[in-house]
C-alpha positions as CSV (number, residue, x, y, z in Angstrom):
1,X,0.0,0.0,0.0
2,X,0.9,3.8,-0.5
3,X,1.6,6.1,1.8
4,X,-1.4,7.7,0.2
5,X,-3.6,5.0,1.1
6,X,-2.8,4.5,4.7
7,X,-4.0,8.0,5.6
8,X,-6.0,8.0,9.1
9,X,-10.3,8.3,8.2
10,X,-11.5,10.2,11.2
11,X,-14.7,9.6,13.2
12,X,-16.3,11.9,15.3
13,X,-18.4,10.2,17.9
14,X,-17.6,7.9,20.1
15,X,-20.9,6.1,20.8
16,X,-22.7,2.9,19.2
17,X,-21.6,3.9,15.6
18,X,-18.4,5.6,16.0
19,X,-16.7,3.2,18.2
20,X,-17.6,0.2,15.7
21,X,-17.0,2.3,12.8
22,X,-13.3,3.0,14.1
23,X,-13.1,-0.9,15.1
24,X,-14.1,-2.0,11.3
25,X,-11.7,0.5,10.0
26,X,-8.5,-0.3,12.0
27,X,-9.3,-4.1,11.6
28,X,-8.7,-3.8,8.1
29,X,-5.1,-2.1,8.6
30,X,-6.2,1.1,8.5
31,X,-4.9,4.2,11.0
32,X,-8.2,5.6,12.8
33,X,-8.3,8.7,15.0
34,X,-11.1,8.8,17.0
35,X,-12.5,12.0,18.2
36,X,-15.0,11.9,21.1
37,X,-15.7,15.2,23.1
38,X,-16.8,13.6,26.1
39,X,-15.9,14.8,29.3
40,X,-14.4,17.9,28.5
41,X,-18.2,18.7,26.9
42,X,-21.1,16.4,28.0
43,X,-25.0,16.4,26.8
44,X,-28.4,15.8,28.1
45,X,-28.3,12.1,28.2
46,X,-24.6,10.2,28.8
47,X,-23.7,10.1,32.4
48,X,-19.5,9.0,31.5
49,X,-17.1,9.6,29.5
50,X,-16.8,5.9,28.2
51,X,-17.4,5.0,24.2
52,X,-20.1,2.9,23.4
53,X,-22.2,4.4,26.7
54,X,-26.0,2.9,26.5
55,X,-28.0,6.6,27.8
56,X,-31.2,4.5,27.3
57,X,-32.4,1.2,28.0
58,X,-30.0,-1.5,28.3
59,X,-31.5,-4.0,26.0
60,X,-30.2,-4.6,22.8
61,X,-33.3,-6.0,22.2
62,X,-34.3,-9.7,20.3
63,X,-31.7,-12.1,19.6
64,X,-33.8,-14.2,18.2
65,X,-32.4,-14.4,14.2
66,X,-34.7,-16.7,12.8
67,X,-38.0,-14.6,13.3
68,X,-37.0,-11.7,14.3
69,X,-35.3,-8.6,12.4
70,X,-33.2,-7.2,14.7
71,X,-32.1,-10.7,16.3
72,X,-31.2,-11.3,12.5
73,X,-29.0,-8.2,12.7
74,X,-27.1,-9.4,15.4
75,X,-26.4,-12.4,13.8
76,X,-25.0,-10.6,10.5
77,X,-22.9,-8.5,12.8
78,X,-21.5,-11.3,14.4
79,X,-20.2,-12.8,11.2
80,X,-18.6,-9.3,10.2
81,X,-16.9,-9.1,13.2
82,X,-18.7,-6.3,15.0
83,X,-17.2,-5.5,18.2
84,X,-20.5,-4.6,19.8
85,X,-21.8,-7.7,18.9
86,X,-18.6,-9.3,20.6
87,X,-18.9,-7.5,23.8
88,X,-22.4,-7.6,24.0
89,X,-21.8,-11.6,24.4
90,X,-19.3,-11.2,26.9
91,X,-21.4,-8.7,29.1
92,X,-24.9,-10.1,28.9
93,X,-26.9,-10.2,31.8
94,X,-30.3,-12.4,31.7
95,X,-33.6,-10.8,29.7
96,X,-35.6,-13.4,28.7
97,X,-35.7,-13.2,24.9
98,X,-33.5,-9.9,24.4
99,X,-30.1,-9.4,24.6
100,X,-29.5,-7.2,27.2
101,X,-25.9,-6.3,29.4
102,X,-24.5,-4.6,31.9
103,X,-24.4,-1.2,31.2
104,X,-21.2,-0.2,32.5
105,X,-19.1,-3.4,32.1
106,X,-20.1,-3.5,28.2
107,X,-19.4,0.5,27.9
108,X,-15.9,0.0,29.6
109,X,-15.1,-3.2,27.6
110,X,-15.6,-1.1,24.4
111,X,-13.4,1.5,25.3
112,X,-10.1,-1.1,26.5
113,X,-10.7,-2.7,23.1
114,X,-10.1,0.3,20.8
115,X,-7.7,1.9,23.5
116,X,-5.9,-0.6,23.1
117,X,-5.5,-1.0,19.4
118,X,-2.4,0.4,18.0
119,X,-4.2,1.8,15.3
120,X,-6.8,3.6,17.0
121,X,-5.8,7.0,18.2
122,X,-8.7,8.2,20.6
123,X,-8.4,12.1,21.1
124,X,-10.7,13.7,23.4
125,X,-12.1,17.4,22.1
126,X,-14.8,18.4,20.3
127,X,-15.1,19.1,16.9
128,X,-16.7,22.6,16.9
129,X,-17.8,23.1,13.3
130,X,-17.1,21.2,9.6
131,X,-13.8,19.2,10.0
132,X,-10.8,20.8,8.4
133,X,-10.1,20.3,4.8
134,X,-6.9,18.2,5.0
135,X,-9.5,15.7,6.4
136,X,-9.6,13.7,3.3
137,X,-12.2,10.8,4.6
138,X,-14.5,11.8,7.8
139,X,-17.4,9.5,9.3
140,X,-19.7,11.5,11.4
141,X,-21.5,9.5,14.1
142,X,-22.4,12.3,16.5
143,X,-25.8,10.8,17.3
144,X,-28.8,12.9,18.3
145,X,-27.2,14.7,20.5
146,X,-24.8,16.2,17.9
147,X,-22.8,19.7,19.3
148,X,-24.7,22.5,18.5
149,X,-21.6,24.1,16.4
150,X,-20.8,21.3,14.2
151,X,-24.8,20.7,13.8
152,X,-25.2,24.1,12.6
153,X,-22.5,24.0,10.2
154,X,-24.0,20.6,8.4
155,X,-26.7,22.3,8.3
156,X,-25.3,25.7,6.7
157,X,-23.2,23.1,4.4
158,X,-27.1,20.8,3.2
159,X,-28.7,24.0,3.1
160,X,-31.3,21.6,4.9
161,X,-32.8,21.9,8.2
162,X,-32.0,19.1,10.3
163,X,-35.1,17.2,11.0
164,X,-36.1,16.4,15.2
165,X,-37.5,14.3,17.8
166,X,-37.5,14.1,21.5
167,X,-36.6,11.1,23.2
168,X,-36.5,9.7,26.4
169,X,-34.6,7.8,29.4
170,X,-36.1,5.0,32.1
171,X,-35.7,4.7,35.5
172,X,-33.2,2.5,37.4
173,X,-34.0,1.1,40.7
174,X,-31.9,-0.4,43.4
175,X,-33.2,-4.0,43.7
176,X,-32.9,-4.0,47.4
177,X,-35.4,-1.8,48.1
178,X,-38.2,-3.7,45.5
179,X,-40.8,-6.1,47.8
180,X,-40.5,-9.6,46.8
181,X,-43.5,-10.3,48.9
182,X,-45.4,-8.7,46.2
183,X,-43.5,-8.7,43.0
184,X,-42.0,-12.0,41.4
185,X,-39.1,-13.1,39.1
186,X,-40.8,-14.7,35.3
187,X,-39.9,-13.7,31.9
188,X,-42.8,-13.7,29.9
189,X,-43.7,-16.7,28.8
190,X,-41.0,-18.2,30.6
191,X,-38.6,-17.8,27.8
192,X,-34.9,-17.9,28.6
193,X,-33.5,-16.3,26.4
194,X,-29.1,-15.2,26.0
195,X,-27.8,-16.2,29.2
196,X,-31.2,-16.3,31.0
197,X,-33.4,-18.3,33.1
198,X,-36.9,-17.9,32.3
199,X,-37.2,-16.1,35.4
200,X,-35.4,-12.6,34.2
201,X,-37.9,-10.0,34.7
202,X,-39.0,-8.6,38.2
203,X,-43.2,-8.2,38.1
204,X,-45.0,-6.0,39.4
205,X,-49.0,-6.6,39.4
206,X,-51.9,-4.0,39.2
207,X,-55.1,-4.8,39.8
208,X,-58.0,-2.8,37.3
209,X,-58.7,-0.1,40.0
210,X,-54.8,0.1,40.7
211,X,-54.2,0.5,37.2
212,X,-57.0,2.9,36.5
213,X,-55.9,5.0,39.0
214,X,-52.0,5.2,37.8
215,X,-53.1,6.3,34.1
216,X,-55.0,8.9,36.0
217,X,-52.2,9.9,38.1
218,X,-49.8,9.4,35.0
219,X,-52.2,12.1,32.5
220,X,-52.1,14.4,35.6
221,X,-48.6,14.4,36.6
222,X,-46.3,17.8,36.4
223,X,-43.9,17.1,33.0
224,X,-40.7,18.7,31.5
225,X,-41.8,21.7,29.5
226,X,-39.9,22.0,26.1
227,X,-40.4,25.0,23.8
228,X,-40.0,23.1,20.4
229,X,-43.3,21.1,21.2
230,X,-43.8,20.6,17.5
231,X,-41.1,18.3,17.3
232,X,-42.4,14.5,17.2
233,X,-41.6,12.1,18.9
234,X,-39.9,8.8,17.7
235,X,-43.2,5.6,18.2
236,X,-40.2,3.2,19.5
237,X,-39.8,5.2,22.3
238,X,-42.3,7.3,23.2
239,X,-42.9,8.9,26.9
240,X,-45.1,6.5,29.1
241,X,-47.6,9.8,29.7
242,X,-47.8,10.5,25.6
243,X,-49.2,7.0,25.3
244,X,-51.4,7.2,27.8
245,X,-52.9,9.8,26.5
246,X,-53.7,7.9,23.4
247,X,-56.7,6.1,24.9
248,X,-57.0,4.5,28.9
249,X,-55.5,0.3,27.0
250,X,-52.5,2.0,25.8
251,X,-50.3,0.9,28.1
252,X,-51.8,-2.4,29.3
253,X,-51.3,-3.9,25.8
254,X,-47.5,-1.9,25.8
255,X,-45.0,-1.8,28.2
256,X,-47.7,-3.1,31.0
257,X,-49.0,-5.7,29.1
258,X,-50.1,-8.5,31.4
259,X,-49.6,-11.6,28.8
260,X,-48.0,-14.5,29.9
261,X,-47.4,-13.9,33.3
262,X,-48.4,-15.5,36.5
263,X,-48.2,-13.8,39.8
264,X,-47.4,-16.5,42.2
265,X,-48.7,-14.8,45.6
266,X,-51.9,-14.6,43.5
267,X,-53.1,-17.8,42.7
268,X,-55.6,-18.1,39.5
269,X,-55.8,-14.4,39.9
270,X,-55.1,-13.0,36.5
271,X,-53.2,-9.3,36.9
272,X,-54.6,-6.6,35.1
273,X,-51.5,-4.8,34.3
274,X,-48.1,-5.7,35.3
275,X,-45.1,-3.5,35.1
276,X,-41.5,-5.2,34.6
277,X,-37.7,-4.4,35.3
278,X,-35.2,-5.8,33.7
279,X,-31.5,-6.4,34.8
280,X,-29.2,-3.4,34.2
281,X,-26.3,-4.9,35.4
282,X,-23.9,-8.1,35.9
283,X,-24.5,-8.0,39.6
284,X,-27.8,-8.0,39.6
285,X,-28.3,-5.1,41.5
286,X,-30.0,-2.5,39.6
287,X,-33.0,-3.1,37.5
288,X,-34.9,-0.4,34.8
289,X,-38.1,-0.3,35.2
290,X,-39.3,-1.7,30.4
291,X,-41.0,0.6,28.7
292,X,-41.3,3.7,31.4
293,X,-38.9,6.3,29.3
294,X,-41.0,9.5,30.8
295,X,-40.7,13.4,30.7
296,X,-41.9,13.5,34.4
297,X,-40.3,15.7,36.3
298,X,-38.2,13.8,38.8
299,X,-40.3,14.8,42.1
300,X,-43.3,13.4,40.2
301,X,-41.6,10.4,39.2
302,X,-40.5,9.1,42.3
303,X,-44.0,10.0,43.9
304,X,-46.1,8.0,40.7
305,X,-43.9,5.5,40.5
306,X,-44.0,4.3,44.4
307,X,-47.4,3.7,43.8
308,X,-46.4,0.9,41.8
309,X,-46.7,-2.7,44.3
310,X,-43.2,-3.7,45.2
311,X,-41.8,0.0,44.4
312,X,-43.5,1.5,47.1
313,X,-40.0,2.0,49.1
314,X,-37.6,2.0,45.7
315,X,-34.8,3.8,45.9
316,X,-33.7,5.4,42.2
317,X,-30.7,4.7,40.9
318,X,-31.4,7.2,38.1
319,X,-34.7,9.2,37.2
320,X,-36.1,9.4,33.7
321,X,-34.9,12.4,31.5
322,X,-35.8,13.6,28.3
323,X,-33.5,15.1,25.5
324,X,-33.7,16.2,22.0
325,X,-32.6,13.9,19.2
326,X,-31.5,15.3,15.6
327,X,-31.1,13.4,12.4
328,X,-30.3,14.0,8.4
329,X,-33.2,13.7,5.7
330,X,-30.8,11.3,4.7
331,X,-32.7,10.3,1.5
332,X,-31.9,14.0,0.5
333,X,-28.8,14.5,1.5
334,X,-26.7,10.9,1.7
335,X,-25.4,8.7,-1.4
336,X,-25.6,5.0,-1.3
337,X,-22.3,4.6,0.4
338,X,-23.5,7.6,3.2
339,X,-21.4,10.2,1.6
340,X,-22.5,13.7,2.1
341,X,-24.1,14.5,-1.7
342,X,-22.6,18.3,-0.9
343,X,-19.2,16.8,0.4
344,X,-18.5,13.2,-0.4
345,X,-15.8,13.2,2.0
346,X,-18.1,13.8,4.7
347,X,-19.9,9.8,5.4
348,X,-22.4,9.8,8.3
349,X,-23.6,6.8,10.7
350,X,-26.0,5.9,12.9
351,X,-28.9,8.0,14.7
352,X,-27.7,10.5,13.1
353,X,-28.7,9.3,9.8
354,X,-32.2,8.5,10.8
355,X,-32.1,5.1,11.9
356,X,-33.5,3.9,15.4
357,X,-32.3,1.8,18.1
358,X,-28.5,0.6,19.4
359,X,-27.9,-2.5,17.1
360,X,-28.7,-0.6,14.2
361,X,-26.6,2.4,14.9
362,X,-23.6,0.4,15.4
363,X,-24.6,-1.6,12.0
364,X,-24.7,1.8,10.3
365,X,-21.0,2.4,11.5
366,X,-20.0,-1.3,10.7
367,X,-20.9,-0.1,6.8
368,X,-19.5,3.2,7.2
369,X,-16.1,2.4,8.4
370,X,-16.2,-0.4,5.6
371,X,-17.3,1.8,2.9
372,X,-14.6,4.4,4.0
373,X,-11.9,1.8,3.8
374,X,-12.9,0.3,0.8
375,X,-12.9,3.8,-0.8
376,X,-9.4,5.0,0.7
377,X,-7.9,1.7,-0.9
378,X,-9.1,2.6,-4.2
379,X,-11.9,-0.1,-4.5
380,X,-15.6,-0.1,-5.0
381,X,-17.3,-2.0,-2.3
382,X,-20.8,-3.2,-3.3
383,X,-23.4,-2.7,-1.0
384,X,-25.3,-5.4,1.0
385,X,-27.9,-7.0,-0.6
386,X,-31.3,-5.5,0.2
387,X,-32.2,-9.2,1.4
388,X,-29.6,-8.9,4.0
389,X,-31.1,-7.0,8.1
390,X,-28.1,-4.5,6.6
391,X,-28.7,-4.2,3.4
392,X,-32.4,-3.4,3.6
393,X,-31.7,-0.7,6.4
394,X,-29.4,0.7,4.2
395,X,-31.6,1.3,1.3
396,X,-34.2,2.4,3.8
397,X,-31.5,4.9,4.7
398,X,-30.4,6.1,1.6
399,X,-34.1,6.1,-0.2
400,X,-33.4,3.7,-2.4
401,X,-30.0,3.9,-3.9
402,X,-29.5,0.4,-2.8
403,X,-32.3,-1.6,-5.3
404,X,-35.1,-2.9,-3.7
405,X,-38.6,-4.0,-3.8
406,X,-40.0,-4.0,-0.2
407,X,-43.4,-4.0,1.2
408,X,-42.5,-0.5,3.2
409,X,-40.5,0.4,-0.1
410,X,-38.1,3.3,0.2
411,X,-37.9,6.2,2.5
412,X,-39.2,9.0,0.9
413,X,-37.4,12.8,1.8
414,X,-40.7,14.0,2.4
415,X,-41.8,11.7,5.0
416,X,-38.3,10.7,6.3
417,X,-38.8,9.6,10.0
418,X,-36.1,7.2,11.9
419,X,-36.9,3.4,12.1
420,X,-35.8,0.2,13.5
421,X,-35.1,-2.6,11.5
422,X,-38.2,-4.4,10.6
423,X,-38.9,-7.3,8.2
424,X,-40.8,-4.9,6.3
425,X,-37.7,-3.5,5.0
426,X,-37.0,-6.5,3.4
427,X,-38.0,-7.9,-0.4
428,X,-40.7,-9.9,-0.3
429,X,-39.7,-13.8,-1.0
430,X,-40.4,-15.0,-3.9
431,X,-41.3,-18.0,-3.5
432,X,-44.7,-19.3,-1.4
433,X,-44.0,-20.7,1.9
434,X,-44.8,-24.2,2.4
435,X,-44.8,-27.1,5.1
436,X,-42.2,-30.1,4.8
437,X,-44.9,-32.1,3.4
438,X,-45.6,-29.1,0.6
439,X,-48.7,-27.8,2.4
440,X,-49.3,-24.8,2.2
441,X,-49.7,-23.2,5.5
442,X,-52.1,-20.3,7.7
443,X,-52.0,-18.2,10.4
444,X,-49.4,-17.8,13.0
445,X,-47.4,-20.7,11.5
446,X,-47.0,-19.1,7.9
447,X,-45.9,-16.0,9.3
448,X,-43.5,-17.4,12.0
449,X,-42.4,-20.0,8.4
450,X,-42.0,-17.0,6.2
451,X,-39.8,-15.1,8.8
452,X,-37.6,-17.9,8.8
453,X,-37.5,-18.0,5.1
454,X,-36.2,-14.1,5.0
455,X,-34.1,-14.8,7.2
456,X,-32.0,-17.8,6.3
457,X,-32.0,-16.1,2.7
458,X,-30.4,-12.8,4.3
459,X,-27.7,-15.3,6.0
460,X,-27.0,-17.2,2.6
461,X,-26.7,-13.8,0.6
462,X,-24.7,-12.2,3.1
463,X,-22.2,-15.0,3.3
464,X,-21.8,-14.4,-0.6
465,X,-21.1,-10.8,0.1
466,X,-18.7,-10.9,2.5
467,X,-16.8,-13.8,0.4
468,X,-17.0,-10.9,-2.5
469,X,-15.5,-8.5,0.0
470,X,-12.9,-10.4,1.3
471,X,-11.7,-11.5,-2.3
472,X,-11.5,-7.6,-3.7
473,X,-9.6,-7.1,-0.4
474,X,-7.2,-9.9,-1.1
475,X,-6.9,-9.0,-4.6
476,X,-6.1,-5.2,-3.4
């Protein structure tokens, strides 16, 4: 290689997207300097000055890769060598179903790794406006809680306004002070799940008048005022209070759903509601309360959330919080590779860009750091195909530059809003789905048949493209 070539790609951001942006980047031999501004300027939501910190929830939701999206996701990460994949694994902690960890160990994990890579140079300082010109390949993966400076020069640079959401953090609570006597240990279902039991969630029962009364409390509660209340927020992960208000069920058939759950201290009593905590940590001693991200002010919270059975003496580890997230109209503004259409040597990555959730940002910043790479050693590299978790939230991404033929079809710029990754990003197979016997099947077993179908398809096509990759790499 040249001199020429081995010039360092920067990334700004240190989160999700950044940190396995930088990874994918030095794995392939190539210098990496990664800028992170935290501590010397913090935001809203992270707490440390650790890469890869989770602000939200610690669940990195479904691992599950034969019916569902995002647990196929993990699985294509894992074969590319994604180091939040990698440490994930190491730090689980039990969830049923999900993949979740402990916060802090998996945060500090990340960082040792791409300290200690002698490629990696990790500087600390924020990047107050566009990155200097001599910057010949930059990724940005700032997030939604991009610096102000630098987000007002992208947007002087696009001549676009950035488009916004607000989004919001859950409690933690010190298990200690939750009443077994009243709350029990079940995932639902009793599904084990990564590293789990069956028995991974703490439950807390409502009966109907308990849970009438907390929607009431809930809709009446004193909340963070913001000014730019225009703003929407993102459906993933919406403030318990704003879906509430969407009709008195909301919430028993969301994050209070009582289905497939039985209260031990209740025999053959059904509970109305139930609200669950899930591990947030290795030693098992803090828990998040699924699903309650809130705008509450914090006096409220504590107050509402004691009236809870088995909270009423919790002790709160951290209170809910609500910050404002940014993101591209990426269909607008990005390439197929996530260049910058006004300056290609500008490649963005994760929330940033629009899509949702931890395991996709990161997957965002696996491609990016690929792409950049790829690009600095003079090669094309072909996209994932849109029948690959990656591929398909790519083209949602970009709008289309990547072909496709989904159900949800392309984001359009107009009606750009962030999403997870969903099997409705996907082609449509093209074959119909069948039984081993060649019956055709109904119901809830042809659509568990035909997720599996998707999804050993995405496996099989991206196993062809990372053999493609890996030959133009050996062939470079």
């Amino acid at each position: 290689m040249t001199e020429h070539r081995l010039r360092a790609v920067h990334v700004i951001g240190g989160g999700l997207a950044g940190s396995e942006a930088a990874w994918q980047i030095a794995a392939r031999g190539v210098p990496v300097v990664l800028h992170e501004m935290r501590p010397l300027r913090t935001t809203a939501a992270h707490k440390t000055a650790a890469l890869a910190e989770l602000v939200c929830s610690n669940s990195l939701r479904s691992d599950d890769k034969e019916h569902n999206a995002v647990g196929l996701l993990h699985e294509e990460m894992r074969r590319l060598g994604s180091l939040i994949m990698r440490t994930a694994d190491v730090n689980q902690v039990p969830a049923g179903g999900a993949l979740a960890v402990d916060r802090e160990g998996f945060a500090a994990a990340v960082t040792a790794a791409l300290a200690a890579h002698p490629l990696i140079d990790i500087r600390r300082e924020e990047v107050a406006g566009l990155p200097p010109a001599d910057w010949h390949s930059v990724i940005v993966a700032t997030g939604p809680l991009t610096s102000p400076a630098l987000a007002e020069a992208i947007a002087k640079l696009t001549g676009e306004d950035a488009l916004a959401f607000f989004d919001a953090i859950a409690p933690i609570v010190h298990r200690e002070t939750i009443d077994m006597s009243r709350a029990w240990l079940q995932s639902r279902y009793d599904k084990a799940g990564p590293g789990g039991s069956g028995a991974d969630y703490i439950n807390c029962p409502l009966t109907r008048e308990q849970y009438d009364a907390f929607v009431a409390a809930l809709l009446a509660g004193d909340t963070v005022a913001f000014h730019d209340w225009e703003t929407p927020y993102f459906d993933g992960c919406l403030p318990i209070e704003v879906m509430a208000a969407r009709g008195r069920e909301t919430l028993r058939h969301g994050p209070m759903k009582p289905f497939g759950l039985t209260n031990p201290h209740a025999p053959g009593v059904k509970p109305y509601a139930v609200v669950q905590l899930r591990q947030d940590n290795r030693l098992g001693t803090l828990f998040n309360i699924v699903g309650f991200q809130t705008k509450l002010k914090h006096g409220e919270q504590a107050r509402l959330f004691r009236t809870i059975p088995g909270l009423e003496r919790a002790e709160f580890a951290r209170l809910g919080g609500l910050h404002r997230n940014t993101f591209l109209n990426a269909p607008k503004l990005l390439d197929g590779a996530l260049r910058l259409n006004a300056e290609p040597r500008l490649r963005f990555a994760g929330q940033i860009t629009g899509c949702e959730g931890y395991v996709e940002s990161a997957a965002i910043g696996l491609l990016a750091g690929r792409f950049a790479v790829a690009e600095g050693l003079g090669h094309d590299l072909t996209p994932p195909p849109p029948t690959t978790a990656h591929g398909a939230l790519l083209a949602h991404i970009t709008g289309g530059h990547v072909e496709i033929a989904s159900r949800a079809g392309p984001a359009s710029p107009r009606s750009y809003q962030p999403m997870n990754v969903n099997f409705g990003l996907f082609p449509p197979l093209t074959h119909a789905v069948k039984s081993e016997s060649g019956e055709r099947l109904r119901g809830t077993e042809k659509a568990l048949a035909k997720k599996r179908a998707i999804s050993r398809r995405a496996l099989v096509d991206l196993e062809r493209w990372i053999a493609g990759d890996d030959r133009a790499a050996a062939a470079e």
